[in-house]
Backbone as JSON Lines, residues from 0, in Angstrom:
{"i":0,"aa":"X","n":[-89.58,38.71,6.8],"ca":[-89.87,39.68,7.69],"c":[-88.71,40.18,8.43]}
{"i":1,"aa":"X","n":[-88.02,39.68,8.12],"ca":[-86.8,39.37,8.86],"c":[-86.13,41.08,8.65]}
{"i":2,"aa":"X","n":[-85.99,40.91,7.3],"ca":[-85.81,41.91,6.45],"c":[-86.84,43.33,6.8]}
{"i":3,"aa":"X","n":[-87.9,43.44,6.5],"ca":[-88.76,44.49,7.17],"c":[-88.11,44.48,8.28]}
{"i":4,"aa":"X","n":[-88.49,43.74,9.12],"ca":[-87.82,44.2,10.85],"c":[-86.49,45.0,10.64]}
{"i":5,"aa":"X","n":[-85.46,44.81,9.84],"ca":[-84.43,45.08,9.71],"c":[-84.2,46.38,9.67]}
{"i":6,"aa":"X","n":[-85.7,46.54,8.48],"ca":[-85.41,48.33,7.68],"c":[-86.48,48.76,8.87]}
{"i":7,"aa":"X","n":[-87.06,48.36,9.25],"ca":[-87.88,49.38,10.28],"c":[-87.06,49.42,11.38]}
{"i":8,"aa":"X","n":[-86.18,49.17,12.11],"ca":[-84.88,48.89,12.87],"c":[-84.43,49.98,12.34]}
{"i":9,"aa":"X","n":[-83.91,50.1,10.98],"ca":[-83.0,50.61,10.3],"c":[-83.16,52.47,10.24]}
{"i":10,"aa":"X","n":[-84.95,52.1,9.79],"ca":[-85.62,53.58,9.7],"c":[-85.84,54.01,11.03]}
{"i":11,"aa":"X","n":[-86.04,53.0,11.74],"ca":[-86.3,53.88,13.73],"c":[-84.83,54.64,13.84]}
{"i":12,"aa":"X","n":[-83.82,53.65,13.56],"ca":[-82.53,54.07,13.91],"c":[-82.27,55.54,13.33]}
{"i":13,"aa":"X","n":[-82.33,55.14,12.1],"ca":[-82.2,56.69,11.28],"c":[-82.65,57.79,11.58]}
{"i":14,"aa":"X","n":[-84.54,57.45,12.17],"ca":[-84.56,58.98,12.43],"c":[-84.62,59.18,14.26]}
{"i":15,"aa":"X","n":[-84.0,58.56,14.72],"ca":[-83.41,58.69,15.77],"c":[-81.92,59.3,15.93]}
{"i":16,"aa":"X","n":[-81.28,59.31,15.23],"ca":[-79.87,59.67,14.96],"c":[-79.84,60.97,14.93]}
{"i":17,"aa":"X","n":[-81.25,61.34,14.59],"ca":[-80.4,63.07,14.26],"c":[-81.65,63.21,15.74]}
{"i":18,"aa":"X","n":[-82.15,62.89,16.6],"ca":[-82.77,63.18,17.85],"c":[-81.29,62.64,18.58]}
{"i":19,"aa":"X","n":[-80.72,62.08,18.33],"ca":[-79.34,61.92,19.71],"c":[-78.22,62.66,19.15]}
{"i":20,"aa":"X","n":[-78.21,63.22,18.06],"ca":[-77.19,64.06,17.61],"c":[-77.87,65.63,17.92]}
{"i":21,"aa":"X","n":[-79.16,65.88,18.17],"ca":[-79.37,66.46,18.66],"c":[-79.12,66.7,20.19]}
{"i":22,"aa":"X","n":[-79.41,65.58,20.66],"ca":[-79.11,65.66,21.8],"c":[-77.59,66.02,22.12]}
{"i":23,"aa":"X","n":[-77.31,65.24,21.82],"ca":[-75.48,65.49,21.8],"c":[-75.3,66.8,21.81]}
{"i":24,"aa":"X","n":[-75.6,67.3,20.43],"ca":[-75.12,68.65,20.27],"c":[-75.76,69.66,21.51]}
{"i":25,"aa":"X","n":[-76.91,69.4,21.64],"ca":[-77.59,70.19,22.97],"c":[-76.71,70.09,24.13]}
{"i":26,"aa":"X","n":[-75.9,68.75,24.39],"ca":[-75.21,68.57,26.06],"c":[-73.7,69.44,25.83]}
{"i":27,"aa":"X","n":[-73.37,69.11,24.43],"ca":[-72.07,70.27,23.91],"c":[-72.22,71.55,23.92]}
{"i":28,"aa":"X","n":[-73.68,72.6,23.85],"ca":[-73.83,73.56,23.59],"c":[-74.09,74.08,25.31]}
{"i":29,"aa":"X","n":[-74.83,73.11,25.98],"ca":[-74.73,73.38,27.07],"c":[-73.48,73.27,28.26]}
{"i":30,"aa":"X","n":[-72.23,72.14,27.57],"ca":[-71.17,72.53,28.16],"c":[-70.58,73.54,27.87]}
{"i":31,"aa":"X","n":[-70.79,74.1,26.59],"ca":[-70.01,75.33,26.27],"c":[-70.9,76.56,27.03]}
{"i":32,"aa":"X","n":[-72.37,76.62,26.81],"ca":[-72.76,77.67,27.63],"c":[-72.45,77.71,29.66]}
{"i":33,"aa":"X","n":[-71.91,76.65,30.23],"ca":[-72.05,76.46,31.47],"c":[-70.21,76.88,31.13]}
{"i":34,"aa":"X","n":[-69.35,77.05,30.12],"ca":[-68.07,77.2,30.28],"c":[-68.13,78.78,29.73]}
{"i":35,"aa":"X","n":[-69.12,78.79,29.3],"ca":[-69.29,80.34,28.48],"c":[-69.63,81.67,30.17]}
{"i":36,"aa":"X","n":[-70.7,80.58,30.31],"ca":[-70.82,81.54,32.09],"c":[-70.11,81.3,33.1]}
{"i":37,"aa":"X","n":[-69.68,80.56,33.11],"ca":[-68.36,80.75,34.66],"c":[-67.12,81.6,33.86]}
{"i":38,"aa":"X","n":[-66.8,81.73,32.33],"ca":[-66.41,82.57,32.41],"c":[-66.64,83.93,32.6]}
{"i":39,"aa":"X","n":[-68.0,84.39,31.77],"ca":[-68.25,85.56,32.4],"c":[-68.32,85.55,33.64]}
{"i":40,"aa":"X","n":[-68.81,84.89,34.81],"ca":[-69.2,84.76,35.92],"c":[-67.53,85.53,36.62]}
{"i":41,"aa":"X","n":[-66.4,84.91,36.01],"ca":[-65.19,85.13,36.61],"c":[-64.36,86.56,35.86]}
{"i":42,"aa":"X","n":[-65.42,87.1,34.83],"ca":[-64.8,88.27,34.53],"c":[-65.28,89.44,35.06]}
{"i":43,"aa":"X","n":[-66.85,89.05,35.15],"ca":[-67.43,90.06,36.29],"c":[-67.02,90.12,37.99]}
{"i":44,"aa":"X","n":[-66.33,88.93,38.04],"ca":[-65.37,89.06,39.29],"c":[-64.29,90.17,39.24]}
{"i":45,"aa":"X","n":[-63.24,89.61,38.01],"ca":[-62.45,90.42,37.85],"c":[-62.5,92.17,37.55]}
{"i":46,"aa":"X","n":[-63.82,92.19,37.18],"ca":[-64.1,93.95,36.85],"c":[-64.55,94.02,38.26]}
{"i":47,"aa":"X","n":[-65.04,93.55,39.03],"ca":[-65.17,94.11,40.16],"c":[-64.41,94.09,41.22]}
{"i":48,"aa":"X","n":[-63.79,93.42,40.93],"ca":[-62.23,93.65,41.99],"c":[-61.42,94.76,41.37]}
{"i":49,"aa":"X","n":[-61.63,94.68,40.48],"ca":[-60.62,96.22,39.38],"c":[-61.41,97.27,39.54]}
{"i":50,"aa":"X","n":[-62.94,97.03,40.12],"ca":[-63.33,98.15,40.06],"c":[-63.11,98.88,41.33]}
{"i":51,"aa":"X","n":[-63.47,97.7,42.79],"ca":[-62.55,98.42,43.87],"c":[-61.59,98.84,44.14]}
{"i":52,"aa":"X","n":[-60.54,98.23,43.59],"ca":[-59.08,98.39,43.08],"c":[-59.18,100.24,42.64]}
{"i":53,"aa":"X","n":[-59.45,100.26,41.28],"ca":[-59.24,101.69,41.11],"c":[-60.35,102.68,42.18]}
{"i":54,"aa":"X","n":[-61.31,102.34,42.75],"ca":[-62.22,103.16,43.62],"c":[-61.24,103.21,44.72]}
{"i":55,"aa":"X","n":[-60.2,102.25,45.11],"ca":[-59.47,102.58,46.37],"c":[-58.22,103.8,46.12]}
{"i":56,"aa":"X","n":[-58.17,103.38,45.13],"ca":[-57.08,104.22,44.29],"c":[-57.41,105.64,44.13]}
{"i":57,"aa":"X","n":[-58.55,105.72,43.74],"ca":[-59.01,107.04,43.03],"c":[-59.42,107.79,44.63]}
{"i":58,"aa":"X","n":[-59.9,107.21,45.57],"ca":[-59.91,107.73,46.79],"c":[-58.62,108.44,47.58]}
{"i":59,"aa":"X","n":[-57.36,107.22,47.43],"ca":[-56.21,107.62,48.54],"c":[-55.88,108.39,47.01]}
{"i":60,"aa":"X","n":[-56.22,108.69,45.58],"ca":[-55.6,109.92,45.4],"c":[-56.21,111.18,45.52]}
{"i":61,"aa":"X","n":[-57.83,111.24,45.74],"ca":[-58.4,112.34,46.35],"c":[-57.62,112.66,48.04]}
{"i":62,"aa":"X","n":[-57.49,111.65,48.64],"ca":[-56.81,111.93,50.15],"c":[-55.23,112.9,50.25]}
{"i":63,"aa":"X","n":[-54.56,112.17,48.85],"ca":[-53.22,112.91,48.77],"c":[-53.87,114.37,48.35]}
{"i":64,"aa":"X","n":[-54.51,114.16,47.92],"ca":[-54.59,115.85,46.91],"c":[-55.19,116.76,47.98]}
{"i":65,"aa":"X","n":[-56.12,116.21,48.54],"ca":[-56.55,117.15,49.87],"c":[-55.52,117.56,51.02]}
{"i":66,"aa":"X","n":[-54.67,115.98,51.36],"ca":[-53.27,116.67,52.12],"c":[-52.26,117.2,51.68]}
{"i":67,"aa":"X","n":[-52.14,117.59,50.43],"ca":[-51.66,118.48,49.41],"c":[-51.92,119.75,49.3]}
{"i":68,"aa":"X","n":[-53.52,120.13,49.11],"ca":[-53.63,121.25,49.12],"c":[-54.08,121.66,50.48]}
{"i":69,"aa":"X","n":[-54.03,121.12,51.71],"ca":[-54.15,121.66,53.22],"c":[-52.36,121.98,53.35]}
{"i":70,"aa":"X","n":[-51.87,120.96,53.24],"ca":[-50.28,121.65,53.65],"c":[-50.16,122.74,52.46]}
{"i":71,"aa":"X","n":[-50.25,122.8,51.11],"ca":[-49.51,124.2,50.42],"c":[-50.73,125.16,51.6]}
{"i":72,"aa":"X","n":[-51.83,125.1,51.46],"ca":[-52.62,126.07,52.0],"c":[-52.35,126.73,53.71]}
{"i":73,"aa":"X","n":[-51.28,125.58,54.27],"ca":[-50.67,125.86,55.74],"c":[-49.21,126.28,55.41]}
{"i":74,"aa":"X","n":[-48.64,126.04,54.74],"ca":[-47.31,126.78,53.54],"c":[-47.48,127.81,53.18]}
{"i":75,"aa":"X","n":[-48.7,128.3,52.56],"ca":[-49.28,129.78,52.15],"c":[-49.71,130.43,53.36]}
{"i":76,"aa":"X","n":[-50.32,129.84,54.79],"ca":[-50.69,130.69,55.75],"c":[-49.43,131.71,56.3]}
{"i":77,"aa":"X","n":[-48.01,130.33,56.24],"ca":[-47.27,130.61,56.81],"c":[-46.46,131.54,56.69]}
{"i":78,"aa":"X","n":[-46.4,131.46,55.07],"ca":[-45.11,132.31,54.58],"c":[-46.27,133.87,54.53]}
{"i":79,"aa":"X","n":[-47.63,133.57,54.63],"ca":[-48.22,135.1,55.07],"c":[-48.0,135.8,56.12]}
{"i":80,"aa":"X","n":[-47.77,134.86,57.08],"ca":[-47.36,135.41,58.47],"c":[-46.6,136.0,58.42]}
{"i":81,"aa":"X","n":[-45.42,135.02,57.74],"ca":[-43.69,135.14,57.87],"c":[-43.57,136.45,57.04]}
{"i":82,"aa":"X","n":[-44.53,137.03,56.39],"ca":[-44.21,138.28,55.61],"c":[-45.33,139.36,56.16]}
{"i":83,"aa":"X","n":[-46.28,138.81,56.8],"ca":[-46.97,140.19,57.71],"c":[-45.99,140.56,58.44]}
{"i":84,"aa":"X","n":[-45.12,139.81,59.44],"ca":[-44.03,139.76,60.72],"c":[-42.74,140.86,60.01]}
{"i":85,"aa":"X","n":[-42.52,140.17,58.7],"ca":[-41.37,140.81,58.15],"c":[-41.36,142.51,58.13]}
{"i":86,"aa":"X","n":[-42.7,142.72,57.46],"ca":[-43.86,143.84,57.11],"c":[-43.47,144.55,58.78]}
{"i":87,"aa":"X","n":[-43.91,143.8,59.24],"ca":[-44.54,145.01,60.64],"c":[-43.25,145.36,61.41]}
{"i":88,"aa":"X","n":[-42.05,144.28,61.07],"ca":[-40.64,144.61,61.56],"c":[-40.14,145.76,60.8]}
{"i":89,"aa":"X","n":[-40.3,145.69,59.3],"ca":[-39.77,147.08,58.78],"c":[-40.29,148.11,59.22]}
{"i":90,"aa":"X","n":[-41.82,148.24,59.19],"ca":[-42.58,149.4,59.43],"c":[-42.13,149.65,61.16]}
{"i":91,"aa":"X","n":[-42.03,148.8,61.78],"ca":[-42.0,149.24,63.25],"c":[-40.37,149.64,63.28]}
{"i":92,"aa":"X","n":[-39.33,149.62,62.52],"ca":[-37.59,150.16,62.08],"c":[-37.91,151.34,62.04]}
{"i":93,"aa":"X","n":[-38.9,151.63,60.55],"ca":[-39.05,152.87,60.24],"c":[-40.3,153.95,60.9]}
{"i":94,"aa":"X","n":[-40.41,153.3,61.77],"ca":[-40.84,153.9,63.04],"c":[-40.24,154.64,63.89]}
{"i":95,"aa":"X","n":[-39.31,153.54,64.37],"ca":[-38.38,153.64,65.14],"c":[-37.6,154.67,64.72]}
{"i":96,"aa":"X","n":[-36.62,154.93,63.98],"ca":[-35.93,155.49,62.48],"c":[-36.57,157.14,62.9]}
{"i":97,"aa":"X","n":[-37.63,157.12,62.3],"ca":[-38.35,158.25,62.2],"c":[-38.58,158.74,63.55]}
{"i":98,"aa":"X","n":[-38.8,158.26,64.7],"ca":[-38.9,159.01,66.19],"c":[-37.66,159.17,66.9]}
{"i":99,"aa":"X","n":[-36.2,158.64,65.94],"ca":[-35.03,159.29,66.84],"c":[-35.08,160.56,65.72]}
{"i":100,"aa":"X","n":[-34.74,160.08,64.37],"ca":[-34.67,161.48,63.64],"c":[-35.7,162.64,64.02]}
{"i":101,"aa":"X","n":[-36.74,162.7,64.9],"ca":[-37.53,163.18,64.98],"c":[-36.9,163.66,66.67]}
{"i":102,"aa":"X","n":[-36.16,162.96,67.4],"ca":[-35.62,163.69,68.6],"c":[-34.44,164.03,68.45]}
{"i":103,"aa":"X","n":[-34.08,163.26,67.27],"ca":[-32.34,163.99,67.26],"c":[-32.3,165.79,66.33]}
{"i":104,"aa":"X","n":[-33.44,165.8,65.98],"ca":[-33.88,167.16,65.53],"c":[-34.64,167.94,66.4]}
{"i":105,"aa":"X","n":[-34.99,167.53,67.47],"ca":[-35.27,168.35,68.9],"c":[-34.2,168.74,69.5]}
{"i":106,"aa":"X","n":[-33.86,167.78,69.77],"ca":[-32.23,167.98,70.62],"c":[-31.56,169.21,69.52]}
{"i":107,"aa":"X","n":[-31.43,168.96,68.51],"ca":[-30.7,170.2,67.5],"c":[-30.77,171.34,67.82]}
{"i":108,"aa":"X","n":[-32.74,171.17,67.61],"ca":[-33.49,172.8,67.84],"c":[-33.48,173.23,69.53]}
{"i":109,"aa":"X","n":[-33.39,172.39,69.85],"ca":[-33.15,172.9,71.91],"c":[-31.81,173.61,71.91]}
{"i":110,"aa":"X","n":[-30.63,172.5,71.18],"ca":[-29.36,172.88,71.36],"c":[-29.27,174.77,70.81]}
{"i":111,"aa":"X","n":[-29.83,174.58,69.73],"ca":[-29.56,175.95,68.81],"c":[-30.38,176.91,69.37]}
{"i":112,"aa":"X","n":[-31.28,176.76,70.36],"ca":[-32.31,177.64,70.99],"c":[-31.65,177.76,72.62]}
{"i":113,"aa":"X","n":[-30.95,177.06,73.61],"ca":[-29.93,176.88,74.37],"c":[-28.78,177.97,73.76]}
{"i":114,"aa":"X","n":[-28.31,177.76,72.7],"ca":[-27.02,178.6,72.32],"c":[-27.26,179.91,71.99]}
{"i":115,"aa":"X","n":[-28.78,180.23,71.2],"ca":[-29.07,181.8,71.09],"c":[-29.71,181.97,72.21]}
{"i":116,"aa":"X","n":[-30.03,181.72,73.61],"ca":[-30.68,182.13,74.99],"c":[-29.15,182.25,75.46]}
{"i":117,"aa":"X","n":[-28.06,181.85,75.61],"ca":[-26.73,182.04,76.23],"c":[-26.02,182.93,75.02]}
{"i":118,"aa":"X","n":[-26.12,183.29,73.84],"ca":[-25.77,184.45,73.4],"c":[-26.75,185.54,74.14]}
{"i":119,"aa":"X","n":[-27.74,185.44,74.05],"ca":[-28.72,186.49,74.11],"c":[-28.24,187.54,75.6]}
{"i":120,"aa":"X","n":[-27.84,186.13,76.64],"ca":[-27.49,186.37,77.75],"c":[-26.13,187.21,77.96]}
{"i":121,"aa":"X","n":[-25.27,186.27,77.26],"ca":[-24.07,187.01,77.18],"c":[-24.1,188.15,76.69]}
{"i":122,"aa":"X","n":[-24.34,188.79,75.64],"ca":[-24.99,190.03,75.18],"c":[-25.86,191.26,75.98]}
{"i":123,"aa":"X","n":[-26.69,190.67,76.9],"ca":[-27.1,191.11,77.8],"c":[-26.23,191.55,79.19]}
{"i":124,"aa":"X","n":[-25.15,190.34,79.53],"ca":[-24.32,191.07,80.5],"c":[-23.26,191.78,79.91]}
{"i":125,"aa":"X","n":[-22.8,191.75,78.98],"ca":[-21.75,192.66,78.34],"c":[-22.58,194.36,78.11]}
{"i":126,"aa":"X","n":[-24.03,194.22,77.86],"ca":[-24.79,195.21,77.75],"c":[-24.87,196.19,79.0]}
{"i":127,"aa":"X","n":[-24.84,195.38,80.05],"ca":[-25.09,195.5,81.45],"c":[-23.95,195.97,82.12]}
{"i":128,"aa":"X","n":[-22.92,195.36,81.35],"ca":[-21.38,196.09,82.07],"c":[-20.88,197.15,81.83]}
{"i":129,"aa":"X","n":[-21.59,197.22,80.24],"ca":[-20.97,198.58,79.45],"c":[-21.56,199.57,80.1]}
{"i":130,"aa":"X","n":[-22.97,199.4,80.48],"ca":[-23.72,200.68,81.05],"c":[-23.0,201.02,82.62]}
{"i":131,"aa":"X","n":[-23.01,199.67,83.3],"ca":[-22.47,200.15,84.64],"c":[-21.02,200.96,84.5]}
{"i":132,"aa":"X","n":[-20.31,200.47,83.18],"ca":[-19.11,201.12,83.07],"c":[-19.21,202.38,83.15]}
{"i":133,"aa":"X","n":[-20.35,202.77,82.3],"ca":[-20.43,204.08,81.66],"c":[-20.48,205.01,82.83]}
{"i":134,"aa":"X","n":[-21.62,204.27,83.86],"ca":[-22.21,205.07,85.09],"c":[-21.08,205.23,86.04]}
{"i":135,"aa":"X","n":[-20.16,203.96,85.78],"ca":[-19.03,204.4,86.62],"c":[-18.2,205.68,86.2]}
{"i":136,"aa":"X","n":[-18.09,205.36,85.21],"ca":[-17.0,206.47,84.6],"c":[-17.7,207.74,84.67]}
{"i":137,"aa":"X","n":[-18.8,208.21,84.43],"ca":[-19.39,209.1,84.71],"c":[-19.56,209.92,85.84]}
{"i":138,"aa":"X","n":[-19.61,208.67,87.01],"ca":[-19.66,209.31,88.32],"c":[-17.86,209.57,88.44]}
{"i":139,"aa":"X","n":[-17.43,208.54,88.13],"ca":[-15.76,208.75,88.47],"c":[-15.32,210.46,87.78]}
{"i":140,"aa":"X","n":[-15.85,210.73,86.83],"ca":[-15.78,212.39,85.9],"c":[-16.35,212.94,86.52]}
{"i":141,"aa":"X","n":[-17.7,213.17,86.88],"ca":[-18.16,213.92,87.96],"c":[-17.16,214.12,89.41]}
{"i":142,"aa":"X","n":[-17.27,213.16,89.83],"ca":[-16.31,213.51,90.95],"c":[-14.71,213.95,91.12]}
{"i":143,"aa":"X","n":[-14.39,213.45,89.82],"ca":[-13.07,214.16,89.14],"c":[-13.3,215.91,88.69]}
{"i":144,"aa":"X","n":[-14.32,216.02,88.62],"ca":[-14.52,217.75,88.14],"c":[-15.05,218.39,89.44]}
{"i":145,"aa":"X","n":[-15.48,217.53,90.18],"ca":[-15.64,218.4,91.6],"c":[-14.63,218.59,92.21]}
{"i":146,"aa":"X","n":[-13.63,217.26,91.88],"ca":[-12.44,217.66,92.94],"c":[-11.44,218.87,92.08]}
{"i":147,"aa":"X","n":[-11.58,219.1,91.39],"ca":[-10.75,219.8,90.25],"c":[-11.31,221.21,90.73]}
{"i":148,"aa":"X","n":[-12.39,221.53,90.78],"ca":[-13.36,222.8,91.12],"c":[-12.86,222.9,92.76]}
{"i":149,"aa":"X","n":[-12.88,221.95,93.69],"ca":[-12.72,222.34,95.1],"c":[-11.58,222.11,95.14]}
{"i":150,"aa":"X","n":[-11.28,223.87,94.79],"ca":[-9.61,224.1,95.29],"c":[-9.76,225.25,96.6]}
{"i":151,"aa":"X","n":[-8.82,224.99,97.41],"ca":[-9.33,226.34,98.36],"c":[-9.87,226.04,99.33]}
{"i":152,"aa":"X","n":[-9.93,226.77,100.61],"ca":[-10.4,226.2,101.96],"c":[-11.57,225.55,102.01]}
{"i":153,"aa":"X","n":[-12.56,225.75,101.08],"ca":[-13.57,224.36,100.85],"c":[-13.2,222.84,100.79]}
{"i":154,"aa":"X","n":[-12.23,223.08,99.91],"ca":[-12.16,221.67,99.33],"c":[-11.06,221.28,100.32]}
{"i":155,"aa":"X","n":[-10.29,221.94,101.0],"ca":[-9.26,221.14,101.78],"c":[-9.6,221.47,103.6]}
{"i":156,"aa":"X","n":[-11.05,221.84,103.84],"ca":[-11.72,221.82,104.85],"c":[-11.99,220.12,105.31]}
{"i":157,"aa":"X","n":[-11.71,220.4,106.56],"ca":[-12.29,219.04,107.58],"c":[-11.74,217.51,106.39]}
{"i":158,"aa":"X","n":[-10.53,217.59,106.02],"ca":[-9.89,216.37,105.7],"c":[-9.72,215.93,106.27]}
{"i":159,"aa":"X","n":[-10.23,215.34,107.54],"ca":[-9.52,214.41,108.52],"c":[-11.13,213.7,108.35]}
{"i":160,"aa":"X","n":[-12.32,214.5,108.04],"ca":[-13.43,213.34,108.29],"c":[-14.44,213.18,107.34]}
{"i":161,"aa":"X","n":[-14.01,213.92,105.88],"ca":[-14.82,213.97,104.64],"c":[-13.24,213.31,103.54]}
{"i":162,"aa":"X","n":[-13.89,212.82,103.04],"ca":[-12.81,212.67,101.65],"c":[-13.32,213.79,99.98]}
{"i":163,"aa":"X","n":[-11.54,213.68,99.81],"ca":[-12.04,214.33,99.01],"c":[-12.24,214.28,97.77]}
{"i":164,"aa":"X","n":[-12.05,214.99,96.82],"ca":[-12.98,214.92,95.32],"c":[-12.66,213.76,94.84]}
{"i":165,"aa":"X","n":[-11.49,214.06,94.76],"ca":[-10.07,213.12,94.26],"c":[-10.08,211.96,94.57]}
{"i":166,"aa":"X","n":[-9.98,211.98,96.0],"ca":[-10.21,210.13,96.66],"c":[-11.62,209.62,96.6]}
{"i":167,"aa":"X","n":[-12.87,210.39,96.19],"ca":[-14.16,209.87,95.8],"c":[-14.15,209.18,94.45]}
{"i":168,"aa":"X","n":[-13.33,210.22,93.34],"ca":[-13.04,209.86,92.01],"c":[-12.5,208.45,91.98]}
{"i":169,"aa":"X","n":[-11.31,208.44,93.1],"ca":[-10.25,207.61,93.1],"c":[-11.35,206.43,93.48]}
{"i":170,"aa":"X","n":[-12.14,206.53,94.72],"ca":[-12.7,205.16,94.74],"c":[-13.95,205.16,93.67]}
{"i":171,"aa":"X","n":[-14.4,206.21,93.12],"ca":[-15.31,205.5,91.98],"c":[-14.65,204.39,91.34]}
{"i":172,"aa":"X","n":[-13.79,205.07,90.71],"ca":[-13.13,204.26,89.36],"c":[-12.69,203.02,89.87]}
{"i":173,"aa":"X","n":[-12.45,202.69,90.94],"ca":[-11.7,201.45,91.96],"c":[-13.29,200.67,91.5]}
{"i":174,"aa":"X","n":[-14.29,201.4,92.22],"ca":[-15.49,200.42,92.33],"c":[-16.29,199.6,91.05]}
{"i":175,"aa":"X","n":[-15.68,201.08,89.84],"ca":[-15.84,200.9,88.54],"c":[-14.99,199.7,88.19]}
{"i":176,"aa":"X","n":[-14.1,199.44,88.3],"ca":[-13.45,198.64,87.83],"c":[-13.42,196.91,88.31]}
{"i":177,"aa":"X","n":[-13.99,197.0,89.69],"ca":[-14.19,195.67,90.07],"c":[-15.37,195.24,90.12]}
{"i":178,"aa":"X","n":[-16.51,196.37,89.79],"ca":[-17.95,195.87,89.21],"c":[-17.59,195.13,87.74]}
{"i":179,"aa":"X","n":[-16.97,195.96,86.91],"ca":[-17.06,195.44,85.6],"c":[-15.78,194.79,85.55]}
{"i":180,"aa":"X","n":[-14.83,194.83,86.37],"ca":[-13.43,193.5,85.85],"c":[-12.28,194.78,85.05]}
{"i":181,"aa":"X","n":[-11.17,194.74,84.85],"ca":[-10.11,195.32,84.7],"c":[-10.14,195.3,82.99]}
{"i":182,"aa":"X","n":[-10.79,194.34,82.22],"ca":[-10.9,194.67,80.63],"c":[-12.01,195.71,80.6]}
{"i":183,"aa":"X","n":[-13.15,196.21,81.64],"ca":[-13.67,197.04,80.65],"c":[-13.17,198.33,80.93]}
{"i":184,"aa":"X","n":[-12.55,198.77,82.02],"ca":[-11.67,199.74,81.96],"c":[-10.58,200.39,81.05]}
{"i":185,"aa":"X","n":[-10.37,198.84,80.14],"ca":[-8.63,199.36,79.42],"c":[-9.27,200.25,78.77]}
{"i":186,"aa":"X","n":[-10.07,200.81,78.33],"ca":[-9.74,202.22,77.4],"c":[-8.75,202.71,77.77]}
């Protein structure tokens, strides 16, 4: 019996062997699955730290790009200014420009309207002298032909308190001559 005991020993053992090699293999499959999940466990760490990582990233580069396009867009206000200013300096030159040329062509037309009112004038007293000349000389001939005609106790009557033809003539032409000045006489 000894023997039976042996093989039934033998046969328990046997098919027990593949129940603890089962087992075995189960505590191996489960160290590998408990090494299988702390690794994932530590890669889903790592994607999520990479994932804040680039979310911080992708933020401060939305932040640059916004203070990027606020300064070009305060760069563009500026240099609009700086060229409205430029703008309104030329236009207000040629403003300027245009309202002296615009008085220095008054002043012209005053000057040239000034110079034909003092021709006009001058013309007018030379007009004015010639006639008084004329009237002088006229009366001075008149009274030159009266004195020429009063010959004879008429004309040489009461000389002490009438003058005569002669000395009337004589002071026409005197009066003639210092109304109008000694050139309009030279004939």
């Amino acid at each position: 019996m000894k023997f039976h005991h042996a093989l039934s020993v033998a046969a328990l053992t046997l098919s027990l062997l593949p129940v603890c090699a089962y087992a075995a293999e189960k505590k191996a499959a489960a160290d590998d699955l408990a090494v299988v999940g702390e690794r994932i466990r530590q890669t889903g760490e790592q994607i999520r730290t990479d994932l804040k990582q680039a979310r911080a990233r992708f933020e401060a580069q939305k932040e640059r790009e916004a203070a990027e396009r606020k300064r070009e867009a305060e760069r563009a206000r500026q240099q609009a200014a700086k060229e409205a200013a430029e703008k309104a300096a030329i236009q207000e030159a040629k403003r300027q420009q245009a309202l002296e040329a615009a008085q220095a062509q008054a002043r012209r037309e005053a000057a040239l309207k000034a110079a034909q009112a003092e021709r006009e004038r001058q013309i007018a007293l030379a007009e004015k002298r010639v006639k008084e000349e004329q009237a002088a000389r006229e009366k001075a001939a008149i009274a030159l032909r009266e004195a020429r005609k009063s010959t004879g106790p008429k004309g040489l009557a009461d000389e002490s308190t009438r003058e005569t033809a002669k000395e009337r003539a004589a002071r026409a032409l005197r009066e003639a001559r210092l109304s109008a000045g000694p050139k309009a006489m030279a004939d």
